[in-house]
C-alpha positions in Angstrom: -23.6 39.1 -10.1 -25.6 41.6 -11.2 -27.7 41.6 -13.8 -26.7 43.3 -17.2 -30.0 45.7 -17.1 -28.8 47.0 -13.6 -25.8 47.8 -14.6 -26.8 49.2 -17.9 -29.2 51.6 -15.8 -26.6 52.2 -12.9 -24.2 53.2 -16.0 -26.3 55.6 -17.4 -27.0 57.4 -14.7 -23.0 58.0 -13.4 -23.1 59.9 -17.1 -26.5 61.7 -16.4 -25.9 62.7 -13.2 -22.3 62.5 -11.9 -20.8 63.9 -15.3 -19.0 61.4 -16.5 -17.8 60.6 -19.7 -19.8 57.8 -21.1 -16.0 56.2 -22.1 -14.9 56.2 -18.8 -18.4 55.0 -17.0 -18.3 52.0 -19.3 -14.8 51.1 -18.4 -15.8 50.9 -15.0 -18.9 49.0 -15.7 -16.8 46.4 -17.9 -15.2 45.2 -14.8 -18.9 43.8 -13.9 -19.6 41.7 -17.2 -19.4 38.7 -18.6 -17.0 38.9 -22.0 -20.5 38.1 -23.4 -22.3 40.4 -22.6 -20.1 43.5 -23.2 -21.4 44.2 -26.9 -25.1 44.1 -25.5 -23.6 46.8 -22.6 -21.8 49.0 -24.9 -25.0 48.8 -27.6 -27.3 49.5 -24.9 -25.3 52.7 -23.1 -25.1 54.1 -26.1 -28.3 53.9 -27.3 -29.4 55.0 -24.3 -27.4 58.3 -23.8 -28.2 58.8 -28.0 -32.4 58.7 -26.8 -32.3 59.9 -23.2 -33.8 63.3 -23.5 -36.4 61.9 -26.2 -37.8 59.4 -23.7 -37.0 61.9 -21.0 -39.9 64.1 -22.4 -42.1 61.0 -22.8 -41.5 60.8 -19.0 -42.4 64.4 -18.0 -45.6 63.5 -19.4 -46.3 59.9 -17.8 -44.6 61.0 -14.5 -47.2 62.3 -11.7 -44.2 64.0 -10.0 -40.2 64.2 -10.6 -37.6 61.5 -9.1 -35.1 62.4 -7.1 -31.6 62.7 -8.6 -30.6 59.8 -6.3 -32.9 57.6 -8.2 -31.4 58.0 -11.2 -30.8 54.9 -11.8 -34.7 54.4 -12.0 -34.7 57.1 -14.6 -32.6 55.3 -16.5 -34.2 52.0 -16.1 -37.6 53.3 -17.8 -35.7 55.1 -20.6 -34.2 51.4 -21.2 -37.4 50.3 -21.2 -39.3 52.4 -23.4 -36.1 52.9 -25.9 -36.9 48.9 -26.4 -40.3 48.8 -26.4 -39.9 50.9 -29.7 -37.4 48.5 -30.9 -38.8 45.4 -32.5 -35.8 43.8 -32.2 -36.6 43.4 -28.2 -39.9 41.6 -27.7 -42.5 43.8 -25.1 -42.8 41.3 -22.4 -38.6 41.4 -21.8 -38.4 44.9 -22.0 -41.2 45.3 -19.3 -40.9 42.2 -17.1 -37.3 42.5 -16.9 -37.5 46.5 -16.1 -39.9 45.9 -13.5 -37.6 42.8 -11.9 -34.6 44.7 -12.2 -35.9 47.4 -9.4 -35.4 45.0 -6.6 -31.5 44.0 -8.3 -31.2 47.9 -7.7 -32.3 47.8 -4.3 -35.3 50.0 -4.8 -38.3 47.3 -4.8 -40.7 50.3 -3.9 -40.3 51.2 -8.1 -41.7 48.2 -9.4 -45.2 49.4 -9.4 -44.1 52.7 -11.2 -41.9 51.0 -13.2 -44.7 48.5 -14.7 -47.2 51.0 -14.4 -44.7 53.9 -16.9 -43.8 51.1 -19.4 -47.4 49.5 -19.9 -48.7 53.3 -20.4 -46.7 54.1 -23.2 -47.1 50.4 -24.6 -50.7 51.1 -24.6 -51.0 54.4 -25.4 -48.5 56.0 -26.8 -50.0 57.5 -29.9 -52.4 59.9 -27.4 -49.1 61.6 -26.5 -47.4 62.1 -30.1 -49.8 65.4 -31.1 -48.2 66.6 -27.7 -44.7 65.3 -28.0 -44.5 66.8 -31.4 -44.0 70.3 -29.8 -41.5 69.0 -27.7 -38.0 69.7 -29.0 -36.7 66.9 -26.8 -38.8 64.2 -28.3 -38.5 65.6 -31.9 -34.2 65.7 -32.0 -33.0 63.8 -29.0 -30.9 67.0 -28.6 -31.6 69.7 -25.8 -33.1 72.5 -26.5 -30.1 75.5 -26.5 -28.1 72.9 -28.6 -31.2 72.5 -31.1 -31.2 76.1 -30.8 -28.4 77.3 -31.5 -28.1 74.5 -34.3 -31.0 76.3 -36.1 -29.5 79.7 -35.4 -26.1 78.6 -37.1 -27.8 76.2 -39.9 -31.4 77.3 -40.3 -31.7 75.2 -43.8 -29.3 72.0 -42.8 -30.4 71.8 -38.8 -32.6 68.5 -39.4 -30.6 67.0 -41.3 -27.5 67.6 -38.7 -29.2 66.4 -36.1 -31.0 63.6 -37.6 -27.6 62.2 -38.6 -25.9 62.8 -34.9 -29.3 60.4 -34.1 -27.2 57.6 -36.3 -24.7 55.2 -35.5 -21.7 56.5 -37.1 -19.9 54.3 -39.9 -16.6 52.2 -39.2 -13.8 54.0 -41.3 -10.5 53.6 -41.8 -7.0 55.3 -42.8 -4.7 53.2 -45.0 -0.7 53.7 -44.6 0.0 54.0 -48.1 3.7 53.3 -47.3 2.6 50.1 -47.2 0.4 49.7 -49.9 -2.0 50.9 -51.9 -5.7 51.6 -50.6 -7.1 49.3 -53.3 -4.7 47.1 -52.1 -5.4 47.1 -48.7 -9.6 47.1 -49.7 -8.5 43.9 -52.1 -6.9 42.2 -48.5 -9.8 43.2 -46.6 -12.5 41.4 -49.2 -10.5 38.1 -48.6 -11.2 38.2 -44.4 -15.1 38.6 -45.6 -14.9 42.4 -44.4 -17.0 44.8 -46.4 -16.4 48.1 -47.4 -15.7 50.8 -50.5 -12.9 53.7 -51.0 -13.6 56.7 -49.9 -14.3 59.8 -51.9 -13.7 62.2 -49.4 -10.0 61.4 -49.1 -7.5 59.4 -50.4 -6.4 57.3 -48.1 -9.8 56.7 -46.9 -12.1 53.4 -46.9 -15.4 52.6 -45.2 -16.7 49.8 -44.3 -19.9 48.6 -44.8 -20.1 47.2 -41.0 -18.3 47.7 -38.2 -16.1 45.0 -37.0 -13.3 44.5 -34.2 -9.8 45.7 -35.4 -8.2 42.6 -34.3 -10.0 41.4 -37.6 -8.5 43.9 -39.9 -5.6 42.1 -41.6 -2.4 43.6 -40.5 -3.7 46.3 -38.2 -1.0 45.1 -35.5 1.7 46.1 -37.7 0.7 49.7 -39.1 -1.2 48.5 -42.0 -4.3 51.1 -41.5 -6.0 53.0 -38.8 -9.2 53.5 -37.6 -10.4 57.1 -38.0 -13.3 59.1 -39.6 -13.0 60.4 -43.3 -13.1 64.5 -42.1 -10.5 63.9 -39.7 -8.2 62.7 -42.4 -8.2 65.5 -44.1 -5.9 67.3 -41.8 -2.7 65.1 -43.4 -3.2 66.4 -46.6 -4.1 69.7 -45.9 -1.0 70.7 -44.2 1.2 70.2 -47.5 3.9 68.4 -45.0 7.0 67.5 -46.4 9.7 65.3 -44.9 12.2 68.3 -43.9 9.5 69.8 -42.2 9.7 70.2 -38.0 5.9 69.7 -37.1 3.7 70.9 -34.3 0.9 68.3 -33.7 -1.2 70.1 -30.4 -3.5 68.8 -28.4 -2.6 65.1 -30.1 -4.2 62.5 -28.0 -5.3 60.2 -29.0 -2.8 60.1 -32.2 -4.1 59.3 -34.8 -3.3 62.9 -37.1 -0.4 62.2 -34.8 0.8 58.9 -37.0 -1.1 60.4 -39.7 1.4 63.2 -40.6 4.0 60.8 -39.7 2.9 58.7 -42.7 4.1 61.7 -44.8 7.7 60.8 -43.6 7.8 63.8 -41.5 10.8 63.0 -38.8 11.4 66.0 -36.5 7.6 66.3 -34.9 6.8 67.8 -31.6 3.1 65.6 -30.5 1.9 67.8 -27.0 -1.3 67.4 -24.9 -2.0 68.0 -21.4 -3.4 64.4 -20.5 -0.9 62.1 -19.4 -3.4 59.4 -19.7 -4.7 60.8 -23.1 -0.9 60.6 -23.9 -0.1 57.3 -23.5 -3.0 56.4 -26.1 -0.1 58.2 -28.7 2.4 55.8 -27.2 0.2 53.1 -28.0 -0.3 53.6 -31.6 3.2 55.4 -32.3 4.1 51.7 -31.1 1.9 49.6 -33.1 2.3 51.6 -36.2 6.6 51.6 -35.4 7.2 55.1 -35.4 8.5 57.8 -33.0 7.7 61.4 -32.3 8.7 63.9 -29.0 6.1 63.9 -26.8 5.1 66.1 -24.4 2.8 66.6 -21.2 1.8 70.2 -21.1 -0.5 72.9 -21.6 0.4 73.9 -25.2 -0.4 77.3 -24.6 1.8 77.7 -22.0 4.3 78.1 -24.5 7.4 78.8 -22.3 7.2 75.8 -20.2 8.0 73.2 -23.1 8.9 75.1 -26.4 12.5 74.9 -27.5 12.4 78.3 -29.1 12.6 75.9 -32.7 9.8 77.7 -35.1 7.7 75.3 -36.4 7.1 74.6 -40.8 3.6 73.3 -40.1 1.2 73.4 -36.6 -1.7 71.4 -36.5 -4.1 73.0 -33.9 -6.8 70.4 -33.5 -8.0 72.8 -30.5 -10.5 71.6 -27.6 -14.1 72.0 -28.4 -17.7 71.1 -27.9 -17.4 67.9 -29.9 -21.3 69.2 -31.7 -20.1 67.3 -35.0 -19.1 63.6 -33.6 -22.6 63.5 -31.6 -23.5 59.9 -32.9 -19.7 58.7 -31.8 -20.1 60.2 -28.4 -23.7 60.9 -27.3 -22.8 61.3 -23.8 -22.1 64.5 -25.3 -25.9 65.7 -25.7 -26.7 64.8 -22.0 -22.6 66.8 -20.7 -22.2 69.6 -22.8 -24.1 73.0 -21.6 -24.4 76.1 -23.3 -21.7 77.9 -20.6 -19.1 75.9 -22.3 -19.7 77.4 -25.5 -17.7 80.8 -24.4 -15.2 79.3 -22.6 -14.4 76.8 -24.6 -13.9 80.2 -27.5 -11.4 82.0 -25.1 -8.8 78.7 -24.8 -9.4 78.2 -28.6 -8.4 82.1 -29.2 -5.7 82.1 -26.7 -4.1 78.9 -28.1 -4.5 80.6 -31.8 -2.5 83.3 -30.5 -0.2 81.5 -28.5 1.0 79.1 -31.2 0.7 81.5 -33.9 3.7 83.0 -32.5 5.9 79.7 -33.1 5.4 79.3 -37.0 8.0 80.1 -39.2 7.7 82.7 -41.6 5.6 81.4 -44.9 4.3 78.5 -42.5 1.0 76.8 -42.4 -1.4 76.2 -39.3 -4.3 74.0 -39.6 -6.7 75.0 -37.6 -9.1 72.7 -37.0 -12.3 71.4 -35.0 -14.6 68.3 -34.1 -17.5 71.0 -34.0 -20.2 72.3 -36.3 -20.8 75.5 -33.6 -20.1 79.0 -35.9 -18.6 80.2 -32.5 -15.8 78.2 -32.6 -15.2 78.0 -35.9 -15.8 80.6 -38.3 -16.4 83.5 -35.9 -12.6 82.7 -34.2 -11.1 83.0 -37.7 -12.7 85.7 -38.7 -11.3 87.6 -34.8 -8.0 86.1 -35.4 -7.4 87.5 -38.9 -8.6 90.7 -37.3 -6.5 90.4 -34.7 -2.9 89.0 -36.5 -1.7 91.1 -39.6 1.0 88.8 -40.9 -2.3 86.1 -41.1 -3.9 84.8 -44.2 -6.4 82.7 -45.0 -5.5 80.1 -47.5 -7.9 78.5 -50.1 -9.6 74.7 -49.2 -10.3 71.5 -51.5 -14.2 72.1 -53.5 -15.2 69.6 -50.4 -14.5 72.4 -47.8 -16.2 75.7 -49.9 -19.4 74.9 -49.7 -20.0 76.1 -46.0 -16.5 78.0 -45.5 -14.3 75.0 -44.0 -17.5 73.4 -42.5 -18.5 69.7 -43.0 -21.6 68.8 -41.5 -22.6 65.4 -40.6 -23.6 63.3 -42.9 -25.6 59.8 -42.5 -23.5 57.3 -43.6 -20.5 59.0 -44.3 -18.1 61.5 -42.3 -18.4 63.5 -38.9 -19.1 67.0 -38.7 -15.4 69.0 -38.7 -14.2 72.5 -39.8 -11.1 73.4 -41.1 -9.4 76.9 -41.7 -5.7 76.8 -43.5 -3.8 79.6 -42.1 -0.6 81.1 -43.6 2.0 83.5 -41.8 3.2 86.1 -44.3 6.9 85.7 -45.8 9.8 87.7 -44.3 10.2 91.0 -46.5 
């Protein structure tokens, strides 16, 4: 069997240079481990996608020439290497010795000397290279350079701070289902398993933990009891003022959990689409554990007249595709996939689904509008065309939390993700 640096490396490297999601290379690479040793594989992916382009710009400079894309994995290797011998947690020798063995695992014995020779370097004589590195945008965010860019552009006087806390580990939170209980209730429960955490003061129904822990621990997750989602995402539940009587539009659902979350209001006539039927069948899963029931559909939701029932809508949550820029730290993958092309493109299917779904809301009905990003493009800038665009559109006021930056939360360390919200109303029948 392989060893669990070889596959770490070999799983890097299907993200860095096949493109693929960092969730679906370590599903794969799970099928290799040992059950203990898949914490150390998931710690160790992720912190190397979080540092890859920091340590790749240490490379550039140790590097006499580039390596070939097919030797990626070698790439990743050294960035394994040199993320650990910066972390004192992992003693030098491992972190070299191991690197340098690992080569031949890979089948690519002709890097050992390189291997040793790149780690040992930077053990050595790392400090000669900061003065350098400091001017290297890489180094100094972990984030490339037309996202840092366009990060200072949009948030001149916040852009450290946003990207210093996408360089975090993001916190555990969770939603409690307060027709079951209480939050204090459920925090009071949670003390008695040992499990740490505080209410939230971003929403109501929030709590964080102080640690993350498996939600097999959390006392009647099985049954419904809470969820497992980020304080700004549960916003959306009370920001669409639902009511039971109301028929719902949940778009783009997967993976469910505003999906269950409006559902918690006691809404019962709720239409839940996506387009991926293997995205979809994560709603299954936790309309199942939570024992509840929505329709469910597999489409493109702005393909309106392939699956609408030509039923207006109360309420539409429109949690529309986008460049993920504010949930960084939970997927870093996304600093290594996302390029600055997808910026536009991803505008026009947010526009067209604005337009698209706008024209299944009731009279005096709300849509949510909402995104995972912190990118002025997609947020702001497509409400302000919309409104332009759609005169029976208005925009309705937010909670203090969302004034501040017009809708915008940015990341913050320890507490929730970077999301943007814009409450839309469509004007009353005359």
């Amino acid at each position: 069997m392989s060893s669990l640096r070889s596959i770490i490396a070999s799983t890097v490297a299907t993200v860095t240079v096949d493109g693929r999601s960092l969730t679906d290379a370590l599903n794969r690479a799970e099928k290799s481990c040992e059950e203990d040793q898949l914490s150390a594989l998931r710690h160790w992916c992720y912190e190397s996608c979080r540092w890859y382009l920091k340590y790749q710009a240490v490379l550039d400079r140790l590097l006499k020439k580039k390596i070939k894309s097919k030797d990626e994995d070698i790439v990743c290797l050294m960035i394994l290497g040199l993320i650990q011998l910066d972390d004192p947690s992992t003693p030098d020798y491992a972190a070299i010795s191991e690197s340098v063995n690992c080569t031949v695992e890979l089948g690519k014995p002709w890097a050992r000397g390189l291997v040793n020779a790149v780690l040992r370097q930077w053990q050595s004589k790392s400090e000669d290279l900061l003065t350098d590195l400091a001017n290297d945008i890489r180094y100094v965010s972990a984030h490339t350079g037309w996202l840092a860019k366009r990060i200072q552009k949009d948030w001149p006087v916040q852009a450290e701070a946003i990207m210093a806390a996408a360089n975090q580990r993001a916190p555990m939170s969770l939603r409690v289902n307060l027709s079951q209980g209480s939050r204090e209730e459920y925090l009071h429960k949670l003390q008695q398993e040992g499990i740490d955490g505080q209410l939230s003061s971003v929403v109501e129904t929030g709590i964080q933990l102080i640690g993350a822990v498996s939600v097999l621990a959390l006392p009647d997750f099985s049954s419904g009891a809470c969820s497992v989602q980020d304080e700004a995402a549960q916003l959306a539940g009370e920001l669409l003022e639902l009511s039971p009587h109301h028929r719902v539009l949940d778009a783009c659902c997967a993976p469910g959990g505003k999906t269950t979350h409006i559902l918690e209001h006691g809404v019962t006539d709720l239409v839940a689409v996506d387009s991926d039927e293997t995205r979809l069948e994560r709603v299954r899963e936790n309309l199942q554990r939570m024992q509840m029931s929505a329709q469910l559909v597999c489409a493109d939701v702005s393909e309106t007249e392939q699956w609408w029932d030509k039923q207006a809508f109360d309420r539409i949550l429109l949690d529309v595709p986008c460049s993920a820029t504010g949930v960084i730290r939970r997927h870093p993958d996304i600093r290594l996939l996302r390029t600055a092309s997808d910026i536009q493109e991803l505008v026009q299917i947010q526009r067209r689904m604005l337009q698209k779904l706008w024209l299944l809301l009731k009279p005096g009905g709300i849509l949510l509008y909402s995104t995972c990003s912190i990118l002025k493009a997609e947020n702001q800038h497509n409400v302000e065309w919309f409104l332009e665009q759609t005169g029976d559109a208005s925009l309705m006021p937010l909670p203090d939390l969302l004034t501040e930056y017009q809708g915008q939360l940015l990341p913050a360390v320890q507490g929730h993700d970077g999301f943007y919200y814009a409450k839309l109303k469509k004007s009353e029948l005359e």
